[in-house]
TORKOL-4160 file (C-alpha; in steps of 0.2 Angstrom, whole numbers, padded with zeros to 4 digits, m for minus):
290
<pt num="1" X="0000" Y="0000" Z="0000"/>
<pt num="2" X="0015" Y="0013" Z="0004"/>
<pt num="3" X="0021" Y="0012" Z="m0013"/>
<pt num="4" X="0005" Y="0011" Z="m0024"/>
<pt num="5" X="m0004" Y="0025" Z="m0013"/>
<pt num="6" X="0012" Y="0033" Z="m0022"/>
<pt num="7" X="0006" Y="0031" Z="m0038"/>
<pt num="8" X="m0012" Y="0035" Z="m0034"/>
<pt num="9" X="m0010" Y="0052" Z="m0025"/>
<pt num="10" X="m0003" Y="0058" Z="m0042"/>
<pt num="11" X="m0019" Y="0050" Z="m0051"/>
<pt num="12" X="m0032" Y="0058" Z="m0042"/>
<pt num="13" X="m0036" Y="0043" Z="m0035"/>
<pt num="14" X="m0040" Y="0032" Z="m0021"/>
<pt num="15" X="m0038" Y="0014" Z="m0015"/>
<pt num="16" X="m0050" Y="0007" Z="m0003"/>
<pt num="17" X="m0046" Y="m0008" Z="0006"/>
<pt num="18" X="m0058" Y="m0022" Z="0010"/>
<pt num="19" X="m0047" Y="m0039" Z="0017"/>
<pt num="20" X="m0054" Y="m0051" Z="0026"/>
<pt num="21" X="m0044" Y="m0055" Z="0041"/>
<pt num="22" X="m0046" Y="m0075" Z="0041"/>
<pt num="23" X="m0042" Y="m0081" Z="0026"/>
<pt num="24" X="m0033" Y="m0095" Z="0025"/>
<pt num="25" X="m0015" Y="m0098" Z="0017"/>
<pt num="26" X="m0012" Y="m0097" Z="0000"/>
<pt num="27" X="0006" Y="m0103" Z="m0008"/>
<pt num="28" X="0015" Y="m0091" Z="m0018"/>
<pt num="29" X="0028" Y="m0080" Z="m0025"/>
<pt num="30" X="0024" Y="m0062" Z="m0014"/>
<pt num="31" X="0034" Y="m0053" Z="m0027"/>
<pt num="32" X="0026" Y="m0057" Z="m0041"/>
<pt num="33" X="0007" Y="m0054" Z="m0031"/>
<pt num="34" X="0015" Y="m0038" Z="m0028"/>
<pt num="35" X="0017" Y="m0037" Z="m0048"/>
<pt num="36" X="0000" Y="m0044" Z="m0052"/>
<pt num="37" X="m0009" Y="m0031" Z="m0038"/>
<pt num="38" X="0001" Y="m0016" Z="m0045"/>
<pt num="39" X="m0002" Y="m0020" Z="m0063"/>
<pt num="40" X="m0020" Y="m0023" Z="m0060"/>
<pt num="41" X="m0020" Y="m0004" Z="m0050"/>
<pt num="42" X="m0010" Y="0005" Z="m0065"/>
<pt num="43" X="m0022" Y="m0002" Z="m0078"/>
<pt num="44" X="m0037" Y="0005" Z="m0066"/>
<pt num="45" X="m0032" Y="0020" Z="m0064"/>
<pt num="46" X="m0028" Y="0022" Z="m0085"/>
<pt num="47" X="m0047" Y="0016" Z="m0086"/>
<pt num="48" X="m0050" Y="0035" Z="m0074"/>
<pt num="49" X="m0043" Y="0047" Z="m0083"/>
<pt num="50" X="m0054" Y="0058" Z="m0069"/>
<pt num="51" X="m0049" Y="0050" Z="m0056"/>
<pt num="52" X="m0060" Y="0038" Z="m0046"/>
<pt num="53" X="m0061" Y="0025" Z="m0033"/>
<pt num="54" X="m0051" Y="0009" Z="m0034"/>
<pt num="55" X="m0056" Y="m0006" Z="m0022"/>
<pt num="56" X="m0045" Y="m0021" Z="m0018"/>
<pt num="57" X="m0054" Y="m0036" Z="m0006"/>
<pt num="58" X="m0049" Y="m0054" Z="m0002"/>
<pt num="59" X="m0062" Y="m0066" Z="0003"/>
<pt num="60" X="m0062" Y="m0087" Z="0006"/>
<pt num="61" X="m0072" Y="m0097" Z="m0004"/>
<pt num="62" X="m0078" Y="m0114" Z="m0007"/>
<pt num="63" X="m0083" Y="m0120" Z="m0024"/>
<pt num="64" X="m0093" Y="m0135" Z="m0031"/>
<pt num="65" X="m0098" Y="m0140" Z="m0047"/>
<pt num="66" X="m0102" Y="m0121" Z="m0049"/>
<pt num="67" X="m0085" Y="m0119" Z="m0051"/>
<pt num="68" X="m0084" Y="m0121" Z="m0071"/>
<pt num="69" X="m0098" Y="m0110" Z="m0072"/>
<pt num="70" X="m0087" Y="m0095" Z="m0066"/>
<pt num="71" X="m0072" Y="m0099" Z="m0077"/>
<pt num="72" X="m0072" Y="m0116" Z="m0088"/>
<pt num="73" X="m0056" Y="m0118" Z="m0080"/>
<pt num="74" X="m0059" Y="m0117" Z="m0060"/>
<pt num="75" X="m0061" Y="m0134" Z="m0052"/>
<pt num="76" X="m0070" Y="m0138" Z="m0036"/>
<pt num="77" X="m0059" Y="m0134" Z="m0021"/>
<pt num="78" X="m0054" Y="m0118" Z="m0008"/>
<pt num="79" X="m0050" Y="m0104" Z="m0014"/>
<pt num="80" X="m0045" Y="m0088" Z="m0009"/>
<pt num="81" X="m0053" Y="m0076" Z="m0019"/>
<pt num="82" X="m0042" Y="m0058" Z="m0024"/>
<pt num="83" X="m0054" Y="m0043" Z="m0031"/>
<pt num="84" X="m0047" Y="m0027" Z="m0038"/>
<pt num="85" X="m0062" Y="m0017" Z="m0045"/>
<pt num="86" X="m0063" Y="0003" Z="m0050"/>
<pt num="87" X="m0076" Y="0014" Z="m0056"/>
<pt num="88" X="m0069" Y="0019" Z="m0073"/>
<pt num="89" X="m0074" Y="0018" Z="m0091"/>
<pt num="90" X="m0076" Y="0000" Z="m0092"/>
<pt num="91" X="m0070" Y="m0014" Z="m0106"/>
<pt num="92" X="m0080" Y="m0015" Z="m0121"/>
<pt num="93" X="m0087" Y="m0031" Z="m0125"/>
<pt num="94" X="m0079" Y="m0032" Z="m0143"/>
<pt num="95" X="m0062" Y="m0035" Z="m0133"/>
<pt num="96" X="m0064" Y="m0041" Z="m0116"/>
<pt num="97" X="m0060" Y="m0059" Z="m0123"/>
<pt num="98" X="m0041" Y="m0048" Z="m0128"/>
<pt num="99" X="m0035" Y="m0039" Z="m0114"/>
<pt num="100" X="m0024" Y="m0056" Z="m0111"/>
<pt num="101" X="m0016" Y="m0058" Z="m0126"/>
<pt num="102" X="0001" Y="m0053" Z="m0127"/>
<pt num="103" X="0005" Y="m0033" Z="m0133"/>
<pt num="104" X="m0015" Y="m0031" Z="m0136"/>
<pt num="105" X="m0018" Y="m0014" Z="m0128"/>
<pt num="106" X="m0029" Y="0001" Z="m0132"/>
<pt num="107" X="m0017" Y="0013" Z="m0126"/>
<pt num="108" X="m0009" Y="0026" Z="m0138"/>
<pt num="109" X="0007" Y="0020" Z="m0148"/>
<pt num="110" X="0023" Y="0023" Z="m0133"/>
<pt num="111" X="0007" Y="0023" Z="m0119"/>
<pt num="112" X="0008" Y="0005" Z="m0117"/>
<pt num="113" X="0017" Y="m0011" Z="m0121"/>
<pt num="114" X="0001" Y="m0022" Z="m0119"/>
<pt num="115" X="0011" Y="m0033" Z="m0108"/>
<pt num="116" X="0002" Y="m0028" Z="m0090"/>
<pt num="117" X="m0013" Y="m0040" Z="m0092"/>
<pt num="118" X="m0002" Y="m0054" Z="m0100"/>
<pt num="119" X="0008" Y="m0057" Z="m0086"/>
<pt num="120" X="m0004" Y="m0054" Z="m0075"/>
<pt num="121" X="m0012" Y="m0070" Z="m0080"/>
<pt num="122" X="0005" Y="m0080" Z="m0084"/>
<pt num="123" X="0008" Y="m0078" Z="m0066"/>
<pt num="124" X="m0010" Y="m0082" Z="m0059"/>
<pt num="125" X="m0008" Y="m0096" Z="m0072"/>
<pt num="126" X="0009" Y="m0101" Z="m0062"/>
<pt num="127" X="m0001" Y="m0102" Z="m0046"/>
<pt num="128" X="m0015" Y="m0114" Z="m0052"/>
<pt num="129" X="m0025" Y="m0101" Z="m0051"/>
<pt num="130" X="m0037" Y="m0093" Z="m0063"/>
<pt num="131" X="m0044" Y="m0074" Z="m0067"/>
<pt num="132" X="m0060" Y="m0067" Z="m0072"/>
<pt num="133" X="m0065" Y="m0053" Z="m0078"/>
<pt num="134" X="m0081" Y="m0043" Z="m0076"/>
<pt num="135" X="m0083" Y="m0025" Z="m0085"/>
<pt num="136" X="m0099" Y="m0014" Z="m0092"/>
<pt num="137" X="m0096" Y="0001" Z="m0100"/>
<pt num="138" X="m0096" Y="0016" Z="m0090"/>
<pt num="139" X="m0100" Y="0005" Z="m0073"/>
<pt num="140" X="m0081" Y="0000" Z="m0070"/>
<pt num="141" X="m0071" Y="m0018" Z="m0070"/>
<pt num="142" X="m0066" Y="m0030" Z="m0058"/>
<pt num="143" X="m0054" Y="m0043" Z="m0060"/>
<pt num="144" X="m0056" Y="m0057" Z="m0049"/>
<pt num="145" X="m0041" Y="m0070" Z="m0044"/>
<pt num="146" X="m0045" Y="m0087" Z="m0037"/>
<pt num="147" X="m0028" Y="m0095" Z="m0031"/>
<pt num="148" X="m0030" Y="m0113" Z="m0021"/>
<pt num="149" X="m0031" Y="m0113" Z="m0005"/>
<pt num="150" X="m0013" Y="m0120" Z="0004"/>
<pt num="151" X="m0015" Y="m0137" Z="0015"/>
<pt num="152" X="0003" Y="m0135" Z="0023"/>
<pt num="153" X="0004" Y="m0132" Z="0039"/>
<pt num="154" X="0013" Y="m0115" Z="0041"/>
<pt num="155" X="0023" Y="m0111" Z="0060"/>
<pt num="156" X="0017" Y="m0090" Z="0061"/>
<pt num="157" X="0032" Y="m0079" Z="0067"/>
<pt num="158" X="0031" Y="m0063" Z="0072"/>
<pt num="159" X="0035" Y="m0049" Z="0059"/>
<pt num="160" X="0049" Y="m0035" Z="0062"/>
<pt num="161" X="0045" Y="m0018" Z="0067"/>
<pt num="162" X="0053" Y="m0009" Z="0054"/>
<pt num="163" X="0053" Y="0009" Z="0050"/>
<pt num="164" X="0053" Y="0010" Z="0033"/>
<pt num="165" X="0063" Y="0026" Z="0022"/>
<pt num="166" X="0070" Y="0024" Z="0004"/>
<pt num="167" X="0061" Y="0015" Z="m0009"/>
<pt num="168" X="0075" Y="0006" Z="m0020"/>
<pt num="169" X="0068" Y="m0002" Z="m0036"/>
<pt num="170" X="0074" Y="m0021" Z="m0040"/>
<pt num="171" X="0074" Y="m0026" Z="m0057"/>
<pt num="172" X="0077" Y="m0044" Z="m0062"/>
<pt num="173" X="0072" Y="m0056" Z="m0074"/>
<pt num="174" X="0079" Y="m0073" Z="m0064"/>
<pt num="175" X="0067" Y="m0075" Z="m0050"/>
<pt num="176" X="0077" Y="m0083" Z="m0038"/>
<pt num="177" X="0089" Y="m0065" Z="m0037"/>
<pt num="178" X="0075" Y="m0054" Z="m0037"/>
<pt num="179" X="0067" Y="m0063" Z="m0021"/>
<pt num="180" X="0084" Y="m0063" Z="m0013"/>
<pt num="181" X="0087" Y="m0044" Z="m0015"/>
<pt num="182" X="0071" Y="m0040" Z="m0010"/>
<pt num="183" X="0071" Y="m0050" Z="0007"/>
<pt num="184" X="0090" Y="m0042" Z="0010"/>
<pt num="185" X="0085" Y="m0024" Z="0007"/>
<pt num="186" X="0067" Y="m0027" Z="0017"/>
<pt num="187" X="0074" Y="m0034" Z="0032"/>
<pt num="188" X="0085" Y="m0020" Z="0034"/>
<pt num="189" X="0072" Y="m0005" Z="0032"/>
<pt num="190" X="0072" Y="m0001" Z="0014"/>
<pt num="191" X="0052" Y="0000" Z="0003"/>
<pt num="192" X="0056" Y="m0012" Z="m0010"/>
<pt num="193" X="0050" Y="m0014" Z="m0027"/>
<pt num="194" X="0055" Y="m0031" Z="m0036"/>
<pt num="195" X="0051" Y="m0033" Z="m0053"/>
<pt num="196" X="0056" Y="m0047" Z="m0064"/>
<pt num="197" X="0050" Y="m0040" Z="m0083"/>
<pt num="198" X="0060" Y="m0025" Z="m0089"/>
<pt num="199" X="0046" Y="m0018" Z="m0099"/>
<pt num="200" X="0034" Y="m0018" Z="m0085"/>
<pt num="201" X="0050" Y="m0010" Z="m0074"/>
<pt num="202" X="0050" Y="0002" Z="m0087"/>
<pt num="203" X="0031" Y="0010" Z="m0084"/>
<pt num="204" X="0031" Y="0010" Z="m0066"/>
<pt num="205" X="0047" Y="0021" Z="m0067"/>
<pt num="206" X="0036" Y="0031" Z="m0074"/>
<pt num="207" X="0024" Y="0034" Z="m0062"/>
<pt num="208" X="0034" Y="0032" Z="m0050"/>
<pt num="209" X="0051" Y="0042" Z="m0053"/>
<pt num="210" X="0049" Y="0054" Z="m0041"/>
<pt num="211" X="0047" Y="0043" Z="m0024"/>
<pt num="212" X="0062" Y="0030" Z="m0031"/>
<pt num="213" X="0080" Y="0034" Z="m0025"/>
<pt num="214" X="0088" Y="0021" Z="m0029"/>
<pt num="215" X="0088" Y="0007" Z="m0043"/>
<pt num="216" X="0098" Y="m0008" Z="m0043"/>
<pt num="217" X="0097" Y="m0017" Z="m0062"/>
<pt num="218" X="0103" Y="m0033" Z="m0070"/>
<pt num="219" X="0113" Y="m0030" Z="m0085"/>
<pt num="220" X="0107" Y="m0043" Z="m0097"/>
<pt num="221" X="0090" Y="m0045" Z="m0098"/>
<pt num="222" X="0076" Y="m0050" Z="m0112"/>
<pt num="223" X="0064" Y="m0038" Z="m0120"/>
<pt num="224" X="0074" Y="m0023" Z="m0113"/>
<pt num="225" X="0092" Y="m0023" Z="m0110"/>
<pt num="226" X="0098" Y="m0014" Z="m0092"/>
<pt num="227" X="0110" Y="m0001" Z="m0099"/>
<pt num="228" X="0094" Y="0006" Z="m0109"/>
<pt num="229" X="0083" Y="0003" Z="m0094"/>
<pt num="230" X="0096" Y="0018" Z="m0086"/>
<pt num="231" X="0096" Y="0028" Z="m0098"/>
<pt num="232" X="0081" Y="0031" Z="m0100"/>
<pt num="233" X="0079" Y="0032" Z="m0080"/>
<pt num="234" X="0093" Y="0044" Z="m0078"/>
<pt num="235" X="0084" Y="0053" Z="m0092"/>
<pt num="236" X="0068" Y="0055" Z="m0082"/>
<pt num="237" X="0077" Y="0058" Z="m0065"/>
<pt num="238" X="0097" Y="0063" Z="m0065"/>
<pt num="239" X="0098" Y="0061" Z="m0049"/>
<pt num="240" X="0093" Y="0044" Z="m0049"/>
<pt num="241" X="0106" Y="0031" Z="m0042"/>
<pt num="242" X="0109" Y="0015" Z="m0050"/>
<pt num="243" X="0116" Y="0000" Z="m0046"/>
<pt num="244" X="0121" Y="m0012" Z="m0059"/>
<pt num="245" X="0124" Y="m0030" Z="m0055"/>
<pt num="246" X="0128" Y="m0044" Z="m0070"/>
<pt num="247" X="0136" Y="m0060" Z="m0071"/>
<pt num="248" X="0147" Y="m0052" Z="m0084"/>
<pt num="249" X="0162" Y="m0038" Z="m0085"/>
<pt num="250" X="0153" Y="m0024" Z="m0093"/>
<pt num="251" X="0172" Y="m0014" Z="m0094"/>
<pt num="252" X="0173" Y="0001" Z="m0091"/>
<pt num="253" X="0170" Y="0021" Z="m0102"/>
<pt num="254" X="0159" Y="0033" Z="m0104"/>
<pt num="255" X="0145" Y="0022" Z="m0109"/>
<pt num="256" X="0145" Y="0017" Z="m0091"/>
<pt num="257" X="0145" Y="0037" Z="m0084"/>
<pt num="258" X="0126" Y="0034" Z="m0078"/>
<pt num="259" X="0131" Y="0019" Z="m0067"/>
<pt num="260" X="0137" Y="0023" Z="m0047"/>
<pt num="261" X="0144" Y="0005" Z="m0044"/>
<pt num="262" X="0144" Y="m0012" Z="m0053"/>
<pt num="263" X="0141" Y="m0027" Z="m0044"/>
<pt num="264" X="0148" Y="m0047" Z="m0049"/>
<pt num="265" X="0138" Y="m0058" Z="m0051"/>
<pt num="266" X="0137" Y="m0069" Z="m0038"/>
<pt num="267" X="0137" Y="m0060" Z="m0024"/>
<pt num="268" X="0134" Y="m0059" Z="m0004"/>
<pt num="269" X="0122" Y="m0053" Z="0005"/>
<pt num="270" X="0134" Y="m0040" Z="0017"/>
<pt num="271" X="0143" Y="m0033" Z="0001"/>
<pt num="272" X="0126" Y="m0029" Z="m0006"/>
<pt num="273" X="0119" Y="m0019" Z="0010"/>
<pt num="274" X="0136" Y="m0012" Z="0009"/>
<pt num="275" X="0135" Y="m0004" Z="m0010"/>
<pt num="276" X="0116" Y="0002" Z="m0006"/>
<pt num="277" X="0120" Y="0009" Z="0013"/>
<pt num="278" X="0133" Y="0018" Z="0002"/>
<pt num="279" X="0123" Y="0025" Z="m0009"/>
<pt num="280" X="0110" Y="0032" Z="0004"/>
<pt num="281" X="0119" Y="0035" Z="0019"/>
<pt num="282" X="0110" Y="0051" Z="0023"/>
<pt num="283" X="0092" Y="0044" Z="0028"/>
<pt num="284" X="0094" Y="0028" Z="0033"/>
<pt num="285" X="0086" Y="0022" Z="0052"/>
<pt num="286" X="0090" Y="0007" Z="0060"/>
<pt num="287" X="0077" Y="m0007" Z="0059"/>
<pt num="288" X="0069" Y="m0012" Z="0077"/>
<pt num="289" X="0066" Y="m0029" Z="0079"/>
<pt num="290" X="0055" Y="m0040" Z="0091"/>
């Protein structure tokens, strides 16, 4: 919420939050929820070019043979069910079967890349979970998310009190470096942004550029490469800093000039909190733990 009610202030927006306090577990990625519920709130907030309201809800559910009748592809079983509705224009219904597809979008040419909604369902998909839609012109659209209810038996531990400052921005395509980032930077205070599709980094930037004070980029990525990622961010903010971290030698000139510090690949966890520590040593508190 801290960093999408970033995005929405600017939008002449609001998000309204309706979660239901005992719902069961669910077994998942958070980063790439984090994705799907950002996404899901950008494309909202394009359908309210006046601003409006946007609601996100969770809610358990139980499913029989009604199932298929929501979605041909839902199965009986416990679900937990994630909502993200608004009050905009609405989809009409010549393309509500599209918003899916891969670069499909209604956006102006260099407005959008069509890729939001499509990795919003690969991921659900990931999940074994499913998404319907549900729009009427001029009455809004809600996207509903049903992902399978978790049997494992979960030991609950009590979270840190941490007082949360910069908002670094994480921007990785292999998973498994983007999670690892994210959990270092989080434990020690900082408001994390992990994203694992460069074109998708690209237009949160955008909206975001003035609240992010640090970005920390893989070199070698597919779609967008890093270096172009930077350039264009140093473009939109010059006094963005930027880590750069690869498996790879990048060498050194003045094609590098926008980058503070480069980071091998692998790397550990105490050199990593050193480079960013470095780079904002100014605000940073101390986290308070339990």
């Amino acid at each position: 919420m801290d960093l999408l009610e970033q995005v929405v202030r600017k939008r002449n927006a609001e998000v309204q939050l309706d979660l239901n306090e005992d719902i069961p577990l669910i077994n998942c990625d958070g980063t790439q929820m984090e994705q799907v519920i950002m996404n899901l709130c950008v494309n909202a907030m394009d359908a309210m070019p006046e601003g409006g309201a946007i609601t996100i809800s969770t809610a358990p559910v139980a499913l029989g043979k009604e199932a298929v009748h929501i979605h041909p592809l839902l199965d009986p079983g416990r679900y937990v069910v994630l909502r993200v509705s608004d009050t905009g224009t609405g989809i009409p219904e010549d393309i509500v079967n599209k918003v899916f597809d891969p670069f499909f979008t209604t956006k102006e040419v260099g407005k959008g890349t069509g890729l939001g909604l499509a990795m919003v369902y690969g991921i659900v998909k990931d999940h074994r979970g499913v998404v319907d839609l549900k729009s009427h012109m001029g009455k809004g659209t809600m996207f509903e998310i049903y992902l399978p209810v978790s049997e494992a038996i979960v030991r609950k531990v009590s979270r840190s009190q941490v007082e949360f400052r910069e908002t670094v921005m994480v921007i990785d395509d292999e998973k498994g470096i983007l999670s690892y980032i994210k959990a270092a930077l989080e434990k020690e205070g900082y408001k994390v942004m992990a994203i694992d599709n460069p074109v998708y980094a690209r237009g949160v930037f955008k909206e975001m550029a003035g609240d992010v004070d640090l970005v920390i980029t893989d070199m070698r990525m597919p779609l967008v490469a890093g270096r172009q990622l930077i350039k264009e961010f140093k473009t939109e903010k010059p006094s963005l800093k930027i880590i750069a971290i690869s498996g790879y030698d990048p060498g050194s000139g003045e094609e590098d000039k926008d980058i503070n510090l480069f980071i091998n690949k692998p790397f550990q966890k105490a050199d990593l909190l050193s480079a960013v520590e470095g780079m904002l040593p100014k605000k940073r508190r101390r986290s308070r733990r339990n």
